[in-house]
C-alpha positions as CSV (number, residue, x, y, z in Angstrom):
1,X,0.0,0.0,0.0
2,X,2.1,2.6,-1.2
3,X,1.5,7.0,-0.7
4,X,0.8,6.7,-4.6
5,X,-2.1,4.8,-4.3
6,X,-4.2,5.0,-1.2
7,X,-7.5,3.6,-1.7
8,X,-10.7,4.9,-0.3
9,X,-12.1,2.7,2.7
10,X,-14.7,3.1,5.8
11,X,-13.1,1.7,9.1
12,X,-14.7,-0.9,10.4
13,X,-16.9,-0.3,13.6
14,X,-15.6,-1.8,17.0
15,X,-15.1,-0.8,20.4
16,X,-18.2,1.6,20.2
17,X,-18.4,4.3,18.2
18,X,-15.3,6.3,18.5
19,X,-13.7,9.6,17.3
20,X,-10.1,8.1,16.0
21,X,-9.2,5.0,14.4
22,X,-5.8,5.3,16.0
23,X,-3.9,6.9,18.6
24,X,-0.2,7.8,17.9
25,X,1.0,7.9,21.8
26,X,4.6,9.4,22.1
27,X,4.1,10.7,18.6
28,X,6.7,13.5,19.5
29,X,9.6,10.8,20.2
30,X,12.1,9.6,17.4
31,X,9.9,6.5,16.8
32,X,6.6,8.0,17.4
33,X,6.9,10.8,14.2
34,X,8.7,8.2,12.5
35,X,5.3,6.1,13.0
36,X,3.2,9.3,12.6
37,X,4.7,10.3,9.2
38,X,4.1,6.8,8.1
39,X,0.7,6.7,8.9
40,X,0.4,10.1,6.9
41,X,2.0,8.8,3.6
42,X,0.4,5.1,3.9
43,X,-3.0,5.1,6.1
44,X,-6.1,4.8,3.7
45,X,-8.1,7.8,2.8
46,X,-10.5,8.1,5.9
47,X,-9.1,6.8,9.0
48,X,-9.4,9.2,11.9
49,X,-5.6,9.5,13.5
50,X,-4.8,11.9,16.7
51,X,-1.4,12.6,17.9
52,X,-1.0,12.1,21.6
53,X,2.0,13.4,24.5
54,X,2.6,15.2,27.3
55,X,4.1,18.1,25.4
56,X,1.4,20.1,23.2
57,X,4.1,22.4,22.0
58,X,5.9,19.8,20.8
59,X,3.4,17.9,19.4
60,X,2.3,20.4,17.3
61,X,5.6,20.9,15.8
62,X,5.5,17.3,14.5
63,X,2.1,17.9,12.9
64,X,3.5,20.7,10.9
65,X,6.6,18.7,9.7
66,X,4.3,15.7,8.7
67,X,2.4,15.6,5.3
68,X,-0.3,18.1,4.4
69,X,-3.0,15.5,5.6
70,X,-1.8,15.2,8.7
71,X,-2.4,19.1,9.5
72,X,-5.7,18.3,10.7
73,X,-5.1,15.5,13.1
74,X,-6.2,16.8,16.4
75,X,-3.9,16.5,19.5
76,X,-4.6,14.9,22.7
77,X,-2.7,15.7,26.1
78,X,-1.8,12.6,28.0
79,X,0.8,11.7,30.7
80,X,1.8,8.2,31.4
81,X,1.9,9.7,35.3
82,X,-1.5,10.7,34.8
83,X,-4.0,7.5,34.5
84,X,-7.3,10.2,34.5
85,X,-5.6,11.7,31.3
86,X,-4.4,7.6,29.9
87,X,-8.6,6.5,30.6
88,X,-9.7,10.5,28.8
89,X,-7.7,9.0,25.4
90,X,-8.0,5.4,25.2
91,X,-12.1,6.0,25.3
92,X,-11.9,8.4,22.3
93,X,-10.2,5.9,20.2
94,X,-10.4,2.3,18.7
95,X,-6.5,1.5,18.5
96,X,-4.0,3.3,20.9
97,X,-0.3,2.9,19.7
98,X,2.1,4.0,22.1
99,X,5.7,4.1,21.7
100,X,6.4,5.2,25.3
101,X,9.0,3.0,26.8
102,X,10.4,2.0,28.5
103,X,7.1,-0.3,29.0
104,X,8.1,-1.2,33.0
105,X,8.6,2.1,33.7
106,X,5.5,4.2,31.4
107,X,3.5,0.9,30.3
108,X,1.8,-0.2,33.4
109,X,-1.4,2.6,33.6
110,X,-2.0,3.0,29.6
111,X,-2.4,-1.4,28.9
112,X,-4.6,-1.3,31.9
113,X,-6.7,1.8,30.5
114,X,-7.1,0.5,27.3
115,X,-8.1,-3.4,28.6
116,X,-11.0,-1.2,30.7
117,X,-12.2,0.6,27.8
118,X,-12.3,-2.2,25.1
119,X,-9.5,-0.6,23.2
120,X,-7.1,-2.4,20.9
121,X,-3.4,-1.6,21.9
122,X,0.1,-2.4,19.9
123,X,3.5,-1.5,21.0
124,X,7.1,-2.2,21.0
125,X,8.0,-3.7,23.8
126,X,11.1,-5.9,24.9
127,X,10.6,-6.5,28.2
128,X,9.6,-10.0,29.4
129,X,8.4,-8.7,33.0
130,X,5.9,-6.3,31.7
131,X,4.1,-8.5,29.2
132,X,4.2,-11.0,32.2
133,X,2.7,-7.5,33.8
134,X,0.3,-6.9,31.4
135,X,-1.2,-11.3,31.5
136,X,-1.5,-11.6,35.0
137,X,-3.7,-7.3,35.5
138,X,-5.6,-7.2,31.8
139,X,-6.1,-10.2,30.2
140,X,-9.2,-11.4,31.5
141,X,-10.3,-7.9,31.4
142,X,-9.1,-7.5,28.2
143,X,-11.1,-11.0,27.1
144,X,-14.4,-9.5,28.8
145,X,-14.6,-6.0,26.9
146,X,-13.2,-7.2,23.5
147,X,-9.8,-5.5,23.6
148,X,-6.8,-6.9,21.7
149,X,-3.4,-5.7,23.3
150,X,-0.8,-6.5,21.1
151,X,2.3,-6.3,22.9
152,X,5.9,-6.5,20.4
153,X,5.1,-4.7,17.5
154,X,8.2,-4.2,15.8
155,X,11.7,-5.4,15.4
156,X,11.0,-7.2,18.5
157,X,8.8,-9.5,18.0
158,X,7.6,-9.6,14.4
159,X,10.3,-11.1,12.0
160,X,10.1,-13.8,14.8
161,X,6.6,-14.0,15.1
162,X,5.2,-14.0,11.7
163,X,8.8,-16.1,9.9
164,X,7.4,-18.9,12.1
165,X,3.4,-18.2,11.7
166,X,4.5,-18.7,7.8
167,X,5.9,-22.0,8.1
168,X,3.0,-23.2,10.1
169,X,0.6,-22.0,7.6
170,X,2.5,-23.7,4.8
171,X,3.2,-26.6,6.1
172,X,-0.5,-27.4,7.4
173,X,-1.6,-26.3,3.3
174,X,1.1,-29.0,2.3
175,X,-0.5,-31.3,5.0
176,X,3.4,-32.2,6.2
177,X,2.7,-32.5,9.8
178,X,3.7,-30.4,12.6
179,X,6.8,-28.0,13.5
180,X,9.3,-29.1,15.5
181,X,12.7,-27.9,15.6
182,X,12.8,-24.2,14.3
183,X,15.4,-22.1,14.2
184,X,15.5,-18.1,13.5
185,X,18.4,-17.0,12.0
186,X,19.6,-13.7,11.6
187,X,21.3,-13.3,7.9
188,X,22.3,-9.9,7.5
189,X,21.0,-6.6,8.6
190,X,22.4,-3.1,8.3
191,X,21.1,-0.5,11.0
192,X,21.3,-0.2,14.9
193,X,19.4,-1.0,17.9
194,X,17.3,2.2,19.4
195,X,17.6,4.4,22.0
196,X,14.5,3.1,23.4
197,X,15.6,-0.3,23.1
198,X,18.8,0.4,25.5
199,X,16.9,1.8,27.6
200,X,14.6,-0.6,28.2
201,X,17.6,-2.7,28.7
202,X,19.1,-0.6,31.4
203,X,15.7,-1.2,33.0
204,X,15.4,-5.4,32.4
205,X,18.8,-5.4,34.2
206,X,18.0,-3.2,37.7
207,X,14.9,-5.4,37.8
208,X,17.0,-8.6,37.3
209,X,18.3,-7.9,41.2
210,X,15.6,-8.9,42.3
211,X,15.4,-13.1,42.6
212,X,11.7,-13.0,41.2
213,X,12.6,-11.5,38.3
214,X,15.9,-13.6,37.4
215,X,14.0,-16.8,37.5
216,X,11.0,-15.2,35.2
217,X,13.7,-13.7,32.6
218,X,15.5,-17.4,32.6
219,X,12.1,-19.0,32.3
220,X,11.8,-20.6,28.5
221,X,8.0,-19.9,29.2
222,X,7.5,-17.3,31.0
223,X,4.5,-15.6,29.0
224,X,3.0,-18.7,27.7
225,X,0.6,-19.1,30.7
226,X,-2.5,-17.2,31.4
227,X,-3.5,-14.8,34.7
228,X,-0.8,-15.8,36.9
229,X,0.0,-19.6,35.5
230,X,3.9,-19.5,34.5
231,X,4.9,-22.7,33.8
232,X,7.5,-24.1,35.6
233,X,10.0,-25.8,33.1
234,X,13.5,-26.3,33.4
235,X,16.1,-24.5,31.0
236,X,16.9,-27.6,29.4
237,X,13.0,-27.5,28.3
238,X,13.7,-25.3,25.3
239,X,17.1,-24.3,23.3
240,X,20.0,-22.1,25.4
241,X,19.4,-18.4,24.3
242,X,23.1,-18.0,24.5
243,X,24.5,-21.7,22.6
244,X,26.8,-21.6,19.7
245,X,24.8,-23.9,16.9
246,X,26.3,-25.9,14.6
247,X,24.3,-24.7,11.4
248,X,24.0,-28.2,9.5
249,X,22.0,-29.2,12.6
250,X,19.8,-26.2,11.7
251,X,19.7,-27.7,8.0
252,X,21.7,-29.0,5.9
253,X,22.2,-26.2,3.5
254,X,24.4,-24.1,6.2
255,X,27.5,-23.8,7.1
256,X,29.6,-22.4,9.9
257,X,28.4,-22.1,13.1
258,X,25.6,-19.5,14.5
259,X,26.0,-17.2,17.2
260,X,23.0,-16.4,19.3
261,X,20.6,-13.4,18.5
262,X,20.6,-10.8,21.1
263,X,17.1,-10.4,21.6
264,X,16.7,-14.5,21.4
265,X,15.6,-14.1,25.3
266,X,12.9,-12.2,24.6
267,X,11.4,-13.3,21.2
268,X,10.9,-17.1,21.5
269,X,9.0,-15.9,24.9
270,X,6.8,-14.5,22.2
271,X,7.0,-17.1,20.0
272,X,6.1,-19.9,22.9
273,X,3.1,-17.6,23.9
274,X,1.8,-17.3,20.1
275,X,1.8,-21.4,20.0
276,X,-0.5,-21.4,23.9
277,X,-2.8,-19.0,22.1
278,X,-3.0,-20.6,18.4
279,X,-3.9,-23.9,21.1
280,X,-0.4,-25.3,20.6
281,X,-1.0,-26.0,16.9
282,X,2.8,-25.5,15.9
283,X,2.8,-29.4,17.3
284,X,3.8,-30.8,20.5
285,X,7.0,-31.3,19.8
286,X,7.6,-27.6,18.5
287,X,10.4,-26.3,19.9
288,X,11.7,-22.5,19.1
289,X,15.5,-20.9,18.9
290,X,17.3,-17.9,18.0
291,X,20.8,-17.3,16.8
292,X,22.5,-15.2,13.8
293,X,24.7,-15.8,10.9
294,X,28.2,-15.3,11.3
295,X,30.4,-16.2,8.5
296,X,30.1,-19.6,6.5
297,X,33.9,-20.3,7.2
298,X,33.7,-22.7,10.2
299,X,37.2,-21.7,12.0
300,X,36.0,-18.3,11.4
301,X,32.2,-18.7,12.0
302,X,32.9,-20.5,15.6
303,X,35.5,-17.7,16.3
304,X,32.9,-14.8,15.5
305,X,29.9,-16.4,17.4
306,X,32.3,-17.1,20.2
307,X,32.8,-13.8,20.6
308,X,29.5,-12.8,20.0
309,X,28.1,-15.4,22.8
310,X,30.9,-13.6,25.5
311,X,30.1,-10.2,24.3
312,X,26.4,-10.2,25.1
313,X,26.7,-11.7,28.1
314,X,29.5,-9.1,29.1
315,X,27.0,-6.6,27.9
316,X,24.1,-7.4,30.3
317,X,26.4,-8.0,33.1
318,X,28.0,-4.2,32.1
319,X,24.4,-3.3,32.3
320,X,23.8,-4.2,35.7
321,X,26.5,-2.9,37.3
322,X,26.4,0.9,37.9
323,X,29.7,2.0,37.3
324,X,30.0,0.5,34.1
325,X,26.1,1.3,33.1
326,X,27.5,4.7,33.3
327,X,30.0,4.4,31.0
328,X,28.2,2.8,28.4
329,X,25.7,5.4,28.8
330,X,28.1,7.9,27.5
331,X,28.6,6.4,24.4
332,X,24.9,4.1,23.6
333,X,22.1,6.0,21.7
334,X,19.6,7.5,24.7
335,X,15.9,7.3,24.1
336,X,14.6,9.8,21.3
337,X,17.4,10.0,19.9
338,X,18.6,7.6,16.4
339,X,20.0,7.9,12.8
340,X,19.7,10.2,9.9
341,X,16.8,10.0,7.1
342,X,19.6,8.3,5.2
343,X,21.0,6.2,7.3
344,X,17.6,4.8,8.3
345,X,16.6,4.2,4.6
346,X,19.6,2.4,4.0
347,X,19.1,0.1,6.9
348,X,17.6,-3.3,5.9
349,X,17.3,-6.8,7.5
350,X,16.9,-10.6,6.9
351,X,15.9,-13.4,8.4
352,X,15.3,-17.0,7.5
353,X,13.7,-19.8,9.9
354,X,14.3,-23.7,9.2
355,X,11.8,-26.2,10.3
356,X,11.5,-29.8,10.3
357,X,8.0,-31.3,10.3
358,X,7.1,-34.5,12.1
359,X,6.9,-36.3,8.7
360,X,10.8,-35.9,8.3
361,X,10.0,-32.9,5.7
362,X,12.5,-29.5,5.9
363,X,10.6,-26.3,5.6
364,X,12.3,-22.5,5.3
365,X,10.5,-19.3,5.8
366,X,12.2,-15.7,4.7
367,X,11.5,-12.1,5.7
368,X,13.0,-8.9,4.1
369,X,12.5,-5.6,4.5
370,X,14.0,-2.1,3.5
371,X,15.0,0.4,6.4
372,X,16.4,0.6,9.7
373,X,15.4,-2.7,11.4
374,X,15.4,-0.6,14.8
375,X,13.5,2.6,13.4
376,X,12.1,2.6,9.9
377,X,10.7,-1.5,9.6
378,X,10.4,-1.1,12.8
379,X,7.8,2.2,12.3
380,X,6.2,0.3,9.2
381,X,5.6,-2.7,11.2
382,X,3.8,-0.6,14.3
383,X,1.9,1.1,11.5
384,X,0.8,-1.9,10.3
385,X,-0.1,-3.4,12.8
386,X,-2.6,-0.5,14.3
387,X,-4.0,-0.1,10.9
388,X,-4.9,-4.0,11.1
389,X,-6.4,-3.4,14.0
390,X,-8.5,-0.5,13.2
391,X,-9.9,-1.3,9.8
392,X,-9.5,-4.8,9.1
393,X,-11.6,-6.1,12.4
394,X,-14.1,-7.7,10.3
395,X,-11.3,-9.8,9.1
396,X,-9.0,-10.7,11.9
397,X,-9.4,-13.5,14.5
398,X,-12.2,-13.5,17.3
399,X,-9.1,-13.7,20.0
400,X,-9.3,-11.2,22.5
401,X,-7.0,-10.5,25.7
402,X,-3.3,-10.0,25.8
403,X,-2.0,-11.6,22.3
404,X,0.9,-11.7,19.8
405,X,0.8,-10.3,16.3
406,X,0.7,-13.5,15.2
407,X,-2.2,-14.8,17.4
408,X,-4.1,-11.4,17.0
409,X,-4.0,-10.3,13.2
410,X,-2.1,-13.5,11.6
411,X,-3.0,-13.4,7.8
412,X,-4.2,-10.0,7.9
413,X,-0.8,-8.6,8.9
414,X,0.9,-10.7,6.6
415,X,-0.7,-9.3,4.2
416,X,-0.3,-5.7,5.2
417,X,3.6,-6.2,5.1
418,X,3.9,-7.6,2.1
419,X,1.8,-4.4,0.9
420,X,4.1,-2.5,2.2
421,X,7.1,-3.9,0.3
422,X,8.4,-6.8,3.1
423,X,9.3,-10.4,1.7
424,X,6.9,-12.8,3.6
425,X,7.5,-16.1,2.2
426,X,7.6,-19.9,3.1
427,X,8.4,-23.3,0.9
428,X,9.6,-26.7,1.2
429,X,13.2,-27.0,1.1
430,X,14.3,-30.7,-1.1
């Protein structure tokens, strides 16, 4: 769905009758105009959009550097501190899409608001303790007034999400059985990871003091149970986040060896919790890892992801210790701040996720898009993912509650992506 050729449509009714279609909340971030001036280039003729923040003054100097259409979008005034003003917005509006993180610290109030008024919600969240939040204080709410909150929105979770939603959808049209080993691999990407991301990083890790909170962050499934059920697995239940891979055990087609994915911790959480929702129809021997391409050489390759695997966990430790927090904040991007126009059109990722059903058969889904993976795909992806929500709801699945992109708009995302220039794709491999 390109600027060139918006179509005319009528947003489907839901949630009431409302004044907007969707909420841009944090629209005066780095991400949120990003997301704003998307929506005003790509959103079909006819949706209703408001701009929402703390900071009217700012707010309206986004509206006046976004496209002509978007002169008219009324602003709202809304405080993540303030859950009076959070309640004011989330009634006027079918889909609220916040970019406010980090989610532990700003998330709390607004998923709770909009699970009390019936109102769709997507974000971008990271954080494996605030979608935990968000099961256990609105998902039976959630179920009871019709509201979809989509947590992981962007980079994190939706190459993950919807690369292995593909395969299942494939491989049930082929009638090949059930997924069971799947790996995500990272192939290439060119761009950096957000302010906002680090951020909620340097959160994760002053929470991980506290006991509770380790043993939900090295949980396998920690968001894969409802209203306070997290299963209690052992590690060995599921694939190390942090494990070199030989990658002819992923398929036979690789070489080298894989190094884990950064953000493996927190996307097959997502993953596992899409496959509890779909009713475990990946298979019950499904079973879900991360890791990213290194190098084909294998000397090399093991070398790389060697370093890769010590590096992260340097990171997070780095993280959690103030002294040298503080020193990595001095040189790490700090939240609303990211790269040039360029830079961020230049940016591009790629992923690829192996399979092997329970009929011996080897399956391979790929994902590519142009931009930024942490700013620009990312923006497109949010975008996407509220306009799903708010004029395709005649066409998405009954679920209600806390959900995944997968679980909550499936096909209809998909679709949407694909529209807006991404590779979604799955086949058999011989």
């Amino acid at each position: 769905m390109s600027g060139e050729d918006i179509t005319e449509t009528t947003a489907a009714t839901g949630s009431g009758d409302r004044e907007f279609d969707v909420v841009v909340f944090g629209a005066s971030g780095f991400v949120g105009e990003i997301t704003a001036r998307y929506l005003a280039d790509h959103a079909p003729i006819g949706t209703k959009i408001a701009l929402a923040g703390r900071n009217e003054t700012k707010l309206a100097e986004v509206r006046r550097s976004l496209p002509l259409r978007a002169h008219e979008w009324p602003l709202i005034v809304a405080d993540s501190n303030s859950p009076a003003s959070l309640d004011a917005m989330v009634a006027r509006t079918r889909v609220v899409c916040t970019t406010v993180g980090p989610y532990l610290r700003y998330g709390e109030a607004l998923v709770v608001a909009a699970a009390n008024a019936g109102t769709d919600y997507v974000d971008l969240t990271g954080e494996v303790p605030f979608v935990r939040y968000s099961i256990d204080k609105a998902h039976e709410t959630a179920e009871s007034t019709g509201a979809r909150i989509v947590h992981s929105c962007g980079f994190d979770s939706i190459p993950s999400d919807l690369s292995v939603y593909a395969l299942y959808k494939k491989v049930t049209e082929d009638g090949a059985g059930e997924l069971t080993d799947t790996t995500f691999v990272l192939k290439s990407m060119r761009g950096g990871v957000s302010g906002g991301t680090i951020d909620s990083m340097r959160v994760i890790a002053e929470q991980a003091r506290d006991s509770a909170t380790r043993r939900l962050l090295l949980n396998p499934q920690a968001l894969s149970g409802g209203p306070g059920e997290v299963p209690r697995v052992s590690l060995s239940a599921e694939p190390s986040d942090l494990n070199l891979v030989n990658a002819k055990k992923v398929d036979p087609s690789l070489r080298g060896t894989l190094a884990p994915f950064f953000m493996s911790s927190y996307n097959t959480r997502i993953v596992r919790r899409s496959n509890a929702l779909l009713d475990n129809a990946y298979g019950p021997d499904f079973h879900y890892a991360e890791t990213m391409s290194v190098g084909g050489i294998p000397a090399l390759s093991t070398l790389a992801a060697g370093v890769v695997a010590v590096g992260t966990g340097a990171f997070l430790g780095a993280m959690s210790f103030g002294p040298t927090r503080r020193l990595l904040d001095r040189v790490l991007p700090a939240p609303g701040e990211g790269p040039s126009e360029k830079a961020r059109n230049n940016g591009y990722f790629v992923v690829e996720t192996y399979t092997r059903t329970a009929t011996g058969q080897r399956y391979r889904s790929r994902m590519r898009a142009q931009g930024d993976p942490g700013y620009k795909a990312t923006a497109v992806m949010l975008a996407e993912s509220a306009l799903a929500l708010a004029v395709d709801r005649n066409r998405l699945p009954s679920r209600t509650g806390v959900l995944t992109p997968a679980a909550a708009m499936g096909d209809v995302l998909v679709e949407r992506l694909q529209d807006a220039g991404f590779t979604i794709e799955a086949t058999e491999l011989t």
